[in-house]
SETOR-456967 format. One record per residue (C-alpha): residue number from 0; residue in three letters; x, y, z. Coordinates in steps of 0.1 Angstrom, whole numbers. Layout:
BEGIN
<rec><pos>NUM</pos><code>ALA</code><X>X</X><Y>Y</Y><Z>Z</Z></rec>
...
REM end
This chain:
BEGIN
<rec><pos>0</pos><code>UNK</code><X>-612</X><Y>-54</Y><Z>1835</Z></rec>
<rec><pos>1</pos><code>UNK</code><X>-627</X><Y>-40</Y><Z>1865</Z></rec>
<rec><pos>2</pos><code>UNK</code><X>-649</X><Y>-11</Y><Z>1861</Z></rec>
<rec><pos>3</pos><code>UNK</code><X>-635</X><Y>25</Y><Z>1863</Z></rec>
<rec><pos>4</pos><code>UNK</code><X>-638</X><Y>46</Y><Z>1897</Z></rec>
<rec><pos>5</pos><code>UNK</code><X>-656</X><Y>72</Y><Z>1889</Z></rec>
<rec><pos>6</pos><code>UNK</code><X>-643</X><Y>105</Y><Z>1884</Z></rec>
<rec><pos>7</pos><code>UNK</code><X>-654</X><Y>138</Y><Z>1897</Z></rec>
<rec><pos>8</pos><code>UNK</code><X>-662</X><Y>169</Y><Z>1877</Z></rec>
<rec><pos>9</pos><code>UNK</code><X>-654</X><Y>191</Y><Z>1908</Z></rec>
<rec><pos>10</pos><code>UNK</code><X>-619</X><Y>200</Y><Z>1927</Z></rec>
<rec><pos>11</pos><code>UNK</code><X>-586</X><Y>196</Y><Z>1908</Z></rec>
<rec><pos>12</pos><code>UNK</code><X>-584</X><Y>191</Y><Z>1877</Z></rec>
<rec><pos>13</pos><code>UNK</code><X>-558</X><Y>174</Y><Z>1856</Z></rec>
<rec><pos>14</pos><code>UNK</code><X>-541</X><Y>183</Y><Z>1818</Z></rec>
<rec><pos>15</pos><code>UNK</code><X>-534</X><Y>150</Y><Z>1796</Z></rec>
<rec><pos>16</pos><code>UNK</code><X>-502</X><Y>161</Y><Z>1778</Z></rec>
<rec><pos>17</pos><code>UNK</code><X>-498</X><Y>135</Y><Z>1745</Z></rec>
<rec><pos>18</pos><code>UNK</code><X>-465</X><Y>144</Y><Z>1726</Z></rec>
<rec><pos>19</pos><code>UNK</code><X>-463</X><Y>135</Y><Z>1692</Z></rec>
<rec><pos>20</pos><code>UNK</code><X>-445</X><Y>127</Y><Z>1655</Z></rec>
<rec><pos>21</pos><code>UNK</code><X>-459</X><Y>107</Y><Z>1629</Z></rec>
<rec><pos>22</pos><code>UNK</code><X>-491</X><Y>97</Y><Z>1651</Z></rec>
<rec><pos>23</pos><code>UNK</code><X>-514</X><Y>101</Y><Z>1624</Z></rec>
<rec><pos>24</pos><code>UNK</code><X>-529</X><Y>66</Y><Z>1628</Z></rec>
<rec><pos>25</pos><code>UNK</code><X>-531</X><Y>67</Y><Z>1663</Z></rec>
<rec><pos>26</pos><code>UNK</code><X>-540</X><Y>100</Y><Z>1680</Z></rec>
<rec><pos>27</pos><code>UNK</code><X>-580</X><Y>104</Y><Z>1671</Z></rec>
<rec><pos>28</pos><code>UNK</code><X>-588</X><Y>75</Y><Z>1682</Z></rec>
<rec><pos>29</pos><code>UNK</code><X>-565</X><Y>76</Y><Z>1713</Z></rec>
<rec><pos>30</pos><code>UNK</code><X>-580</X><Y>113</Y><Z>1722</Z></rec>
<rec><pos>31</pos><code>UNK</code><X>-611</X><Y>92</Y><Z>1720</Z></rec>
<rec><pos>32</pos><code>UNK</code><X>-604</X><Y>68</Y><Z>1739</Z></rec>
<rec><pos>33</pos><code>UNK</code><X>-594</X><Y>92</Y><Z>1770</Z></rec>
<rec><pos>34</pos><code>UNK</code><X>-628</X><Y>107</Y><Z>1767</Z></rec>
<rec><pos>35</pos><code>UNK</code><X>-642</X><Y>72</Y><Z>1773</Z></rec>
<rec><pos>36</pos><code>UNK</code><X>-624</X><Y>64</Y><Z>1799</Z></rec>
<rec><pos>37</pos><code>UNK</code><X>-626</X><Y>92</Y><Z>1817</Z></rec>
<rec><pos>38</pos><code>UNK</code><X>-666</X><Y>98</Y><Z>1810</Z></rec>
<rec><pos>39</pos><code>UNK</code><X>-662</X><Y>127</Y><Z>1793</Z></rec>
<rec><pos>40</pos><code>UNK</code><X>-651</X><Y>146</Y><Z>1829</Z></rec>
<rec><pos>41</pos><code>UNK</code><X>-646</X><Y>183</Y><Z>1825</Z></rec>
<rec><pos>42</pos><code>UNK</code><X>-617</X><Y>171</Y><Z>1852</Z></rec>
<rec><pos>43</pos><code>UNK</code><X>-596</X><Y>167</Y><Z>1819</Z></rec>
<rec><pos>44</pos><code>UNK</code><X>-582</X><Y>184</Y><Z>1790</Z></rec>
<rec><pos>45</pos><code>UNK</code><X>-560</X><Y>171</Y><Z>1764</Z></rec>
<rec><pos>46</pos><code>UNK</code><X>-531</X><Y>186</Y><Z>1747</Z></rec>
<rec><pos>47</pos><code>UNK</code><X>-512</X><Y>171</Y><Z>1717</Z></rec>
<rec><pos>48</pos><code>UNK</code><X>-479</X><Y>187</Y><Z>1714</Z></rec>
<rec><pos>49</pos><code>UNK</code><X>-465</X><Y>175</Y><Z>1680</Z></rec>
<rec><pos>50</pos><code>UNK</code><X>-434</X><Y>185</Y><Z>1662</Z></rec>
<rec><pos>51</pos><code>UNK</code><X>-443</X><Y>189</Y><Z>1630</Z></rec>
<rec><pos>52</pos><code>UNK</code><X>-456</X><Y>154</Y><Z>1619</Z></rec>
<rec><pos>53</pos><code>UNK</code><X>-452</X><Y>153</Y><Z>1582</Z></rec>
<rec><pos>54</pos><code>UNK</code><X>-480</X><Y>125</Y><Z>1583</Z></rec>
<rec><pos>55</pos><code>UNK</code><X>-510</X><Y>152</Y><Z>1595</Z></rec>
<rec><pos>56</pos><code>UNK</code><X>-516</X><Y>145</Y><Z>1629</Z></rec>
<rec><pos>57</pos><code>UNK</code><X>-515</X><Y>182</Y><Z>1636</Z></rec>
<rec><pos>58</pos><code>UNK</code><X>-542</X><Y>183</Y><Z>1609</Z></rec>
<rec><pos>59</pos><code>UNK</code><X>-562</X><Y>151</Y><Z>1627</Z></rec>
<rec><pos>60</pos><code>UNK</code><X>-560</X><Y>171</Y><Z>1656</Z></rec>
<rec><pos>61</pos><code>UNK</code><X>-576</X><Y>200</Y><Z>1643</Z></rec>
<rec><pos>62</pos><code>UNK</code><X>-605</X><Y>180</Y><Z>1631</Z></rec>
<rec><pos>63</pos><code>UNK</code><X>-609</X><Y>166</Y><Z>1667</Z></rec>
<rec><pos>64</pos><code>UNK</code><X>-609</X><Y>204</Y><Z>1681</Z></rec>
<rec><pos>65</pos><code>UNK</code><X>-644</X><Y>209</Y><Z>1657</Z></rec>
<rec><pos>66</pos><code>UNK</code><X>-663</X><Y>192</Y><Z>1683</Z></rec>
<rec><pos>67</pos><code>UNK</code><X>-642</X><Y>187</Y><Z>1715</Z></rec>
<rec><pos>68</pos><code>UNK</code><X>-634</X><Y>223</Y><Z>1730</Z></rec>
<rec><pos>69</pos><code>UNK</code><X>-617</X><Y>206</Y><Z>1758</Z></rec>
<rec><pos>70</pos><code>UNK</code><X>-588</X><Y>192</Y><Z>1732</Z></rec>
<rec><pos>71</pos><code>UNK</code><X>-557</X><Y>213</Y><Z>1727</Z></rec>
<rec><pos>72</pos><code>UNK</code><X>-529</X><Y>217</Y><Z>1695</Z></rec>
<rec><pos>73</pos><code>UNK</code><X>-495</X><Y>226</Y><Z>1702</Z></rec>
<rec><pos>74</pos><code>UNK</code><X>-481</X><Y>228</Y><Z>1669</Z></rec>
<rec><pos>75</pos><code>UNK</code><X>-445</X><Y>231</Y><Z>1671</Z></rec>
<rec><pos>76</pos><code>UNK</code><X>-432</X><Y>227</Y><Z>1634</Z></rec>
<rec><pos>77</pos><code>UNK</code><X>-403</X><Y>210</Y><Z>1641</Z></rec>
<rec><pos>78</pos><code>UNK</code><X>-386</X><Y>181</Y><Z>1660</Z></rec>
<rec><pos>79</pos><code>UNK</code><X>-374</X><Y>191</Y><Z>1692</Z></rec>
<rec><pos>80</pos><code>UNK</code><X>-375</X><Y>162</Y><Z>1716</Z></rec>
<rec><pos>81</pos><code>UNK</code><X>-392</X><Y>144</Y><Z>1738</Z></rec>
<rec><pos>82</pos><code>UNK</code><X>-381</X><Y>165</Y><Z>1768</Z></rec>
<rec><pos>83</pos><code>UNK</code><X>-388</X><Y>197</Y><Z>1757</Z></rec>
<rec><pos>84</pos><code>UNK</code><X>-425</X><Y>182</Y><Z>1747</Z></rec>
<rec><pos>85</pos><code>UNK</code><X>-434</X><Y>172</Y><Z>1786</Z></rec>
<rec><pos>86</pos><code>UNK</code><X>-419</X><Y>205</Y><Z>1794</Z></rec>
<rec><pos>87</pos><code>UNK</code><X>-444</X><Y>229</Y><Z>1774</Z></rec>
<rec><pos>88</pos><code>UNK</code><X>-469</X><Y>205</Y><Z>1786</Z></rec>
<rec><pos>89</pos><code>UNK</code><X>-459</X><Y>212</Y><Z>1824</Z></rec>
<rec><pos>90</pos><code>UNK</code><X>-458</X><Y>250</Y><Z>1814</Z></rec>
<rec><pos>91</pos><code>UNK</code><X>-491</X><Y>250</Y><Z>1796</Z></rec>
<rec><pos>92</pos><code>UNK</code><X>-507</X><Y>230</Y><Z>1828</Z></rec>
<rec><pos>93</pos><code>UNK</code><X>-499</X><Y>258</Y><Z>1848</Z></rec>
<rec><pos>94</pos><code>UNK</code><X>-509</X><Y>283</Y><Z>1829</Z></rec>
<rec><pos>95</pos><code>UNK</code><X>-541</X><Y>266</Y><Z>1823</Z></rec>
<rec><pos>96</pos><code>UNK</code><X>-542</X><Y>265</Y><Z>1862</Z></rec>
<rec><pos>97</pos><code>UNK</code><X>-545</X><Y>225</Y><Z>1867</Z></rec>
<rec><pos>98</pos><code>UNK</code><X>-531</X><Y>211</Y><Z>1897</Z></rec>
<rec><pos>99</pos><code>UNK</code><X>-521</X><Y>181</Y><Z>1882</Z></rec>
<rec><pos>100</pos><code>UNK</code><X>-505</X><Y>169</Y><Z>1846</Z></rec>
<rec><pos>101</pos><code>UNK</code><X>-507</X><Y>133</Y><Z>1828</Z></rec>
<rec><pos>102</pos><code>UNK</code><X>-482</X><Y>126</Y><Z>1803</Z></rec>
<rec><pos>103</pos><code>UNK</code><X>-487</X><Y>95</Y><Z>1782</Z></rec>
<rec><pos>104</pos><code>UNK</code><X>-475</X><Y>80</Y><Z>1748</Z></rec>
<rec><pos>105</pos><code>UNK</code><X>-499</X><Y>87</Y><Z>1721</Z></rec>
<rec><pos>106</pos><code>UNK</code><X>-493</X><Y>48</Y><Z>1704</Z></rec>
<rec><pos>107</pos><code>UNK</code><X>-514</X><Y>29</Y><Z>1725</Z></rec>
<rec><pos>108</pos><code>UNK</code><X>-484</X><Y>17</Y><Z>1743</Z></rec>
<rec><pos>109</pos><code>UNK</code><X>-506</X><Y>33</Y><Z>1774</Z></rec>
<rec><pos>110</pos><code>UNK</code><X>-539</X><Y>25</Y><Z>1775</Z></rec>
<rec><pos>111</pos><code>UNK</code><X>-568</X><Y>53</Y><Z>1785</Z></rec>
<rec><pos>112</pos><code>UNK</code><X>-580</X><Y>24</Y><Z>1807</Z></rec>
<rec><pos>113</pos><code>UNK</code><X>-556</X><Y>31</Y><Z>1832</Z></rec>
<rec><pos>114</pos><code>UNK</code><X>-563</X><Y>71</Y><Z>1836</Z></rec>
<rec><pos>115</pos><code>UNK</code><X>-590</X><Y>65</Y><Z>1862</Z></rec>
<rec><pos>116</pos><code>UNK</code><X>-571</X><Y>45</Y><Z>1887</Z></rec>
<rec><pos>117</pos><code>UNK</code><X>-539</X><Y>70</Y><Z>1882</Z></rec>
<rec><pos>118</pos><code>UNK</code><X>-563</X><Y>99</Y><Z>1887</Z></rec>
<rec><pos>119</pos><code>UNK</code><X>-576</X><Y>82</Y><Z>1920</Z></rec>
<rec><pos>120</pos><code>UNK</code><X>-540</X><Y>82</Y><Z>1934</Z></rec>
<rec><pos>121</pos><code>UNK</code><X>-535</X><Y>113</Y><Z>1927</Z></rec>
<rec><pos>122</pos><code>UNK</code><X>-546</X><Y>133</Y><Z>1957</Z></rec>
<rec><pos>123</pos><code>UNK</code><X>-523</X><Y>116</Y><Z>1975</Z></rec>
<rec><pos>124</pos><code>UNK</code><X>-490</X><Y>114</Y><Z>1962</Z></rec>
<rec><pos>125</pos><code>UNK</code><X>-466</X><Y>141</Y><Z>1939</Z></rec>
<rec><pos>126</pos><code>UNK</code><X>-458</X><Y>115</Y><Z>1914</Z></rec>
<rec><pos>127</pos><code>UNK</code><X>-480</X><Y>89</Y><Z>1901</Z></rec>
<rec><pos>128</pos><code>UNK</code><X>-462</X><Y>66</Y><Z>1879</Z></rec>
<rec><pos>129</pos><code>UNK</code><X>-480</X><Y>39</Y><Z>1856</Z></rec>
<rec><pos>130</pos><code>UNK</code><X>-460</X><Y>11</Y><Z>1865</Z></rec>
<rec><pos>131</pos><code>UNK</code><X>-449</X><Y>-24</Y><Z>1844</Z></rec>
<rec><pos>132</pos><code>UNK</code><X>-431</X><Y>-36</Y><Z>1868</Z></rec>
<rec><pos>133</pos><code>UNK</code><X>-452</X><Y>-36</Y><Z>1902</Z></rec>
<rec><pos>134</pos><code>UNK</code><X>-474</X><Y>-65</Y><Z>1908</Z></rec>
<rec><pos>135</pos><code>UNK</code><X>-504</X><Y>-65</Y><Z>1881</Z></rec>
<rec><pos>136</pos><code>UNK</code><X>-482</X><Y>-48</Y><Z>1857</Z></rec>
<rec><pos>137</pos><code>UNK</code><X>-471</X><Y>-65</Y><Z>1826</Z></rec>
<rec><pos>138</pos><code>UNK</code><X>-455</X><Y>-60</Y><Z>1791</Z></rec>
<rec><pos>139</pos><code>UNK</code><X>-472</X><Y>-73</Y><Z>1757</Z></rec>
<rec><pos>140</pos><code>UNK</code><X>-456</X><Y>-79</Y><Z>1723</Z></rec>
<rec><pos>141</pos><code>UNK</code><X>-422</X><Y>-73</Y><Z>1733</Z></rec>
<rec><pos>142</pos><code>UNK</code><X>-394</X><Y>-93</Y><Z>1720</Z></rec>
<rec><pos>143</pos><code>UNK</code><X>-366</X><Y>-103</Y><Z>1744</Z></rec>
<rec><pos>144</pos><code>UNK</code><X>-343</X><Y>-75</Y><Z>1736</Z></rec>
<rec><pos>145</pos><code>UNK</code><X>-361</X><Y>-48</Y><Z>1744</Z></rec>
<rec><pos>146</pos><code>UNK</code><X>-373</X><Y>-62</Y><Z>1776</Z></rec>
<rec><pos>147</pos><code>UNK</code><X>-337</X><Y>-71</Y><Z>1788</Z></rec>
<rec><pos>148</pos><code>UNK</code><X>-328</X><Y>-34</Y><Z>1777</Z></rec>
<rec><pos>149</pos><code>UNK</code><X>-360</X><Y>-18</Y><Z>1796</Z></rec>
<rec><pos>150</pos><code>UNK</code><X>-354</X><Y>-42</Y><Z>1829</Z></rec>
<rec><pos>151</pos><code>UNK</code><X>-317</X><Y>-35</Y><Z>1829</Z></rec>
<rec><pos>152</pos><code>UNK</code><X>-322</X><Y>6</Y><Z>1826</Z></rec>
<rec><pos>153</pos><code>UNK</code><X>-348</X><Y>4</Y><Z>1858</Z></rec>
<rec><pos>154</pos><code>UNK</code><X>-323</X><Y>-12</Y><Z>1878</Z></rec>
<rec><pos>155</pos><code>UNK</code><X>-294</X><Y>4</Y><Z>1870</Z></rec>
<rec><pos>156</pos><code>UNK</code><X>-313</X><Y>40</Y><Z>1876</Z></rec>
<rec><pos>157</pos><code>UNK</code><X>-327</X><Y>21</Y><Z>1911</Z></rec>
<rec><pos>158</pos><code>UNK</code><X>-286</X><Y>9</Y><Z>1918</Z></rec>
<rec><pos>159</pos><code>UNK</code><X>-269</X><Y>38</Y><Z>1903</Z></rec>
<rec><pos>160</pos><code>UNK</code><X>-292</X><Y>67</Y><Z>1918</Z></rec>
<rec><pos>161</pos><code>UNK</code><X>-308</X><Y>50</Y><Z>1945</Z></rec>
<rec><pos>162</pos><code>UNK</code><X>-343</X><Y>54</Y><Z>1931</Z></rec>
<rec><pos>163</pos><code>UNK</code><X>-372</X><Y>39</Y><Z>1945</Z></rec>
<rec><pos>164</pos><code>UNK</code><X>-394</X><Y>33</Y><Z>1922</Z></rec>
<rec><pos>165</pos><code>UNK</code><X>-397</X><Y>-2</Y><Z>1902</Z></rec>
<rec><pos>166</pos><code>UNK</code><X>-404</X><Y>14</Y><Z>1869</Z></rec>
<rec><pos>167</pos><code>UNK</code><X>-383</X><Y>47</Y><Z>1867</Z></rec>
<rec><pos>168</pos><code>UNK</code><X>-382</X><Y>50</Y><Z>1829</Z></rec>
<rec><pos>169</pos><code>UNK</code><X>-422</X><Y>49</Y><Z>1824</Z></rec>
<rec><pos>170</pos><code>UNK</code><X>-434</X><Y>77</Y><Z>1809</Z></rec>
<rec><pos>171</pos><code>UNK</code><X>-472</X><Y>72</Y><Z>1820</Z></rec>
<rec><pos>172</pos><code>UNK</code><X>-473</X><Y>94</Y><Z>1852</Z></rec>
<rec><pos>173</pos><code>UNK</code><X>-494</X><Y>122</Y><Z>1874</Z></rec>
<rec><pos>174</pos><code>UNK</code><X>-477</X><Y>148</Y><Z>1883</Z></rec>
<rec><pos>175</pos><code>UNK</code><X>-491</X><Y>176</Y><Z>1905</Z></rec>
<rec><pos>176</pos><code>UNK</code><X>-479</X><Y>204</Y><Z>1891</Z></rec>
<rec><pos>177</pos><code>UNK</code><X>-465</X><Y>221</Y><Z>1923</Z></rec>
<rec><pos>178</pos><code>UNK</code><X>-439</X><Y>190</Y><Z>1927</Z></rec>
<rec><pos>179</pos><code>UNK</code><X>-429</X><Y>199</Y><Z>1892</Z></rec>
<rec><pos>180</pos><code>UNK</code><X>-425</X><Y>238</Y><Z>1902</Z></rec>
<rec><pos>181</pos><code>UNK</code><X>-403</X><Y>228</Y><Z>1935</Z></rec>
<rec><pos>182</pos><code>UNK</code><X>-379</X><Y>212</Y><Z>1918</Z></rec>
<rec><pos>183</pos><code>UNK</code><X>-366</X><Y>240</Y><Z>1895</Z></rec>
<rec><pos>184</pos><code>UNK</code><X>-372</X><Y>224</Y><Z>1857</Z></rec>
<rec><pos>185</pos><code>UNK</code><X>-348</X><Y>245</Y><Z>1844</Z></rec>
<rec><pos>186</pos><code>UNK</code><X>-323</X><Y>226</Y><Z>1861</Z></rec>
<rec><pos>187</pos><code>UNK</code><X>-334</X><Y>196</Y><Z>1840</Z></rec>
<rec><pos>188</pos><code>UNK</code><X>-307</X><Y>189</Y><Z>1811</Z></rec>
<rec><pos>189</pos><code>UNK</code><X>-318</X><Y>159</Y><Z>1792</Z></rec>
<rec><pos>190</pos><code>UNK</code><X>-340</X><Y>163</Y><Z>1764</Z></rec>
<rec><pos>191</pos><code>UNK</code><X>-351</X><Y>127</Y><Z>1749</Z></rec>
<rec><pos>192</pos><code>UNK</code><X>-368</X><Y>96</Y><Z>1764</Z></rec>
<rec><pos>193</pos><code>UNK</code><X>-336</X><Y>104</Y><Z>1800</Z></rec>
<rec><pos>194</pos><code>UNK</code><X>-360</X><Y>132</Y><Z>1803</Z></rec>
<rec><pos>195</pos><code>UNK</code><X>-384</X><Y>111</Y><Z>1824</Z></rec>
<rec><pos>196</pos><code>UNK</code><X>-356</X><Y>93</Y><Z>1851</Z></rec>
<rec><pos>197</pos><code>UNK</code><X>-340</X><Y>126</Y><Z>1858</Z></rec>
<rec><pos>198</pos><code>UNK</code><X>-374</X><Y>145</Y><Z>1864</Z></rec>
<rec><pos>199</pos><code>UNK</code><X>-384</X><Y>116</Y><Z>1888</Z></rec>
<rec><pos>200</pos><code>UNK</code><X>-348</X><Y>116</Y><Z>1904</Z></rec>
<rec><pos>201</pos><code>UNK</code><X>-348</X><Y>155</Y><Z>1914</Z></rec>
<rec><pos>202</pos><code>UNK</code><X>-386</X><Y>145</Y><Z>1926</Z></rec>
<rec><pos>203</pos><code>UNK</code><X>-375</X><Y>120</Y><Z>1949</Z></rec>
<rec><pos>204</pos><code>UNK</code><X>-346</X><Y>140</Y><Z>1959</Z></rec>
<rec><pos>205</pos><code>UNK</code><X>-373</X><Y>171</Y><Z>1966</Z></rec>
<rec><pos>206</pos><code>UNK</code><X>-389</X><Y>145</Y><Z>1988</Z></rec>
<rec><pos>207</pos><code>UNK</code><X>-420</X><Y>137</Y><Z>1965</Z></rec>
<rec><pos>208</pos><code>UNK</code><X>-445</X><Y>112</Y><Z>1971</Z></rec>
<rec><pos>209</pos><code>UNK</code><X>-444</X><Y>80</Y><Z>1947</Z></rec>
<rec><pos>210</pos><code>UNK</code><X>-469</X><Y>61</Y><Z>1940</Z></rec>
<rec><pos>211</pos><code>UNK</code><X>-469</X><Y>31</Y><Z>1914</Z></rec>
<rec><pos>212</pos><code>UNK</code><X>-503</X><Y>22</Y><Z>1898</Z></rec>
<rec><pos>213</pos><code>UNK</code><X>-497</X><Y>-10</Y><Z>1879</Z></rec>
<rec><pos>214</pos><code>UNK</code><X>-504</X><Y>-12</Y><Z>1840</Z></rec>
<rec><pos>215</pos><code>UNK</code><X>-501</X><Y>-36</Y><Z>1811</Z></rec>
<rec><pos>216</pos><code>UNK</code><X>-482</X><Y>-22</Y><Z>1784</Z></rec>
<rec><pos>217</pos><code>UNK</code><X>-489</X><Y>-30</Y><Z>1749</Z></rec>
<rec><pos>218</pos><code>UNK</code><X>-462</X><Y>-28</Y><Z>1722</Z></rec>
<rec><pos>219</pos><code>UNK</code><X>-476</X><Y>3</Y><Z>1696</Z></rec>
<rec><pos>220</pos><code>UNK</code><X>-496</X><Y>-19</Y><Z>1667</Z></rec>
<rec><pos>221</pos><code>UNK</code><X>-493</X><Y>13</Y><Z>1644</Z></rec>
<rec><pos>222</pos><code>UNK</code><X>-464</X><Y>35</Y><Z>1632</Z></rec>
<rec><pos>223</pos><code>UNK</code><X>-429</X><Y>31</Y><Z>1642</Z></rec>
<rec><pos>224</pos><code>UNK</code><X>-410</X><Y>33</Y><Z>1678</Z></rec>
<rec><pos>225</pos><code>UNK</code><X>-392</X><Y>67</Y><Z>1681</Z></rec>
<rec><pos>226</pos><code>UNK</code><X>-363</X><Y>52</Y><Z>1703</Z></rec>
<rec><pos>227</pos><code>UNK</code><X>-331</X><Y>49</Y><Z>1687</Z></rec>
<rec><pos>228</pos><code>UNK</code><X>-289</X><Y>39</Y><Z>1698</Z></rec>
<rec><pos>229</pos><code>UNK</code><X>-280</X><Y>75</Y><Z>1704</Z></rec>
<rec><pos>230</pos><code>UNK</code><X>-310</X><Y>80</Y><Z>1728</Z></rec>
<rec><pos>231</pos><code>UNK</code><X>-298</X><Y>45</Y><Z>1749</Z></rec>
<rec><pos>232</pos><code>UNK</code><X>-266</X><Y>59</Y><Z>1750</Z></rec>
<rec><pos>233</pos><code>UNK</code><X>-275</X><Y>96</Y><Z>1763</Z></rec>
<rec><pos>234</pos><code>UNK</code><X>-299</X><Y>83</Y><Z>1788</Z></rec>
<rec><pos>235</pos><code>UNK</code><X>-266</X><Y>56</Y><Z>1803</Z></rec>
<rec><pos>236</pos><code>UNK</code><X>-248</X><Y>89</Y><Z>1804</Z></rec>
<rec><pos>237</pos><code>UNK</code><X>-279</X><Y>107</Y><Z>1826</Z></rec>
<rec><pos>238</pos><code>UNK</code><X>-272</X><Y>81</Y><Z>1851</Z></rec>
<rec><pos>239</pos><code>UNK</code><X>-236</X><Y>86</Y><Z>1855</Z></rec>
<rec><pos>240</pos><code>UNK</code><X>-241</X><Y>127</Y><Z>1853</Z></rec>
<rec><pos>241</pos><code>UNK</code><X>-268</X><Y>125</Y><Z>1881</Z></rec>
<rec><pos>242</pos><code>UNK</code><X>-251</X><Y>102</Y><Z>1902</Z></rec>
<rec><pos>243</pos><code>UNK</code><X>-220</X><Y>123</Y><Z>1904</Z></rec>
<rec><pos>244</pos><code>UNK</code><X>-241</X><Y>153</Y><Z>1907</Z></rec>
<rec><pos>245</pos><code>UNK</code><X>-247</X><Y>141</Y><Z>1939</Z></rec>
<rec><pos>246</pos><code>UNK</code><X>-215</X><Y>148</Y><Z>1954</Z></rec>
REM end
């Protein structure tokens, strides 16, 4: 891999939002690898918001905390989605007064690698979006199912709602935080993994601007996938609501 662009300790600055459950295995070594990448920048913070792992990964957090002031627990004690994770995230961005707001998976599914070029973007778009299906993106350890699901959702959400974007259901992105304030969140209705197409729909409807920084996505090597039937399902049914919302 190329090396990094460097990345300023001055002007905006940006809060890594990592939501979690049953990351135990995962999320020390992840927070460390976002300090790596990102050369320890004071540019960053990190917040873990975790619903009440039963594995410790609250705990492992805490441990981190002892010698990185910049890393942040939200400890919510219980399961309550995906969607309500980004949005205490977004909500604790702002009141932390950063101008801009990663969300990532904390499996390794996204690697820290790719914060840097994302981050470069940044200035100038509203949305940066960590991309598999752009040229230079890529997907590793999938089998054929899930890629046939993943493929299929992109296009339907780029048929269905007229998106843009090649990879609308990524959840690696940059927002800027004032995007995320102009288009009214509480508007937002889905709560799991559909979370992430309808925020980037009412962006692109807000007239945000897009920009796709291709990355190679690794299947997670530890712990289990959170995605289930009933989430496929409510996500099919995002499309349909949105695109008669329209109207």
């Amino acid at each position: 891999m190329n090396s990094a662009p460097s990345i300023s300790s001055t002007g905006p600055t940006a809060l890594i939002v990592l939501p979690t459950f049953n990351e135990v295995e995962n999320i020390a070594a992840l927070i460390q690898g976002l300090r790596s990448a990102t050369e320890s920048s004071p540019a960053f913070e990190i917040l873990v918001v975790d619903d009440g792992s039963p594995d410790g990964t609250a705990d492992a957090v805490r441990e981190v905390q002892r010698t990185d002031p910049g890393v942040h627990l939200l400890d919510r004690g219980r399961k309550l989605g995906l969607g309500t994770a980004y949005r205490a995230g977004f909500d604790q961005a702002a009141e932390r007064g950063h101008e801009f707001v990663f969300t990532m998976d904390a499996d390794f599914s996204h690697s820290p690698d790719h914060v840097p070029e994302m981050w470069r973007l940044a200035p100038e778009a509203d949305v940066v979006i960590g991309s598999r299906y752009v040229p230079g993106g890529g997907i590793s350890n999938w089998p054929w199912h899930r890629k046939v699901l993943s493929s299929t959702a992109n296009l339907l959400a780029r048929t269905i709602l007229w998106m843009r974007a090649h990879d609308c259901t990524s959840g690696f992105r940059c927002y800027r935080l004032s995007t995320l304030q102009r288009i009214d969140l509480d508007r937002i209705q889905s709560t799991g993994y559909s979370y992430l197409t309808e925020v980037l729909y009412r962006c692109q409807r807000a007239g945000a601007r897009i920009r796709e920084s291709p990355i190679h996505f690794v299947d997670r090597l530890r712990g289990k996938s959170k995605i289930s039937k009933r989430e496929i399902w409510k996500a099919m049914w995002t499309l349909v609501r949105l695109r008669f919302s329209r109207r």
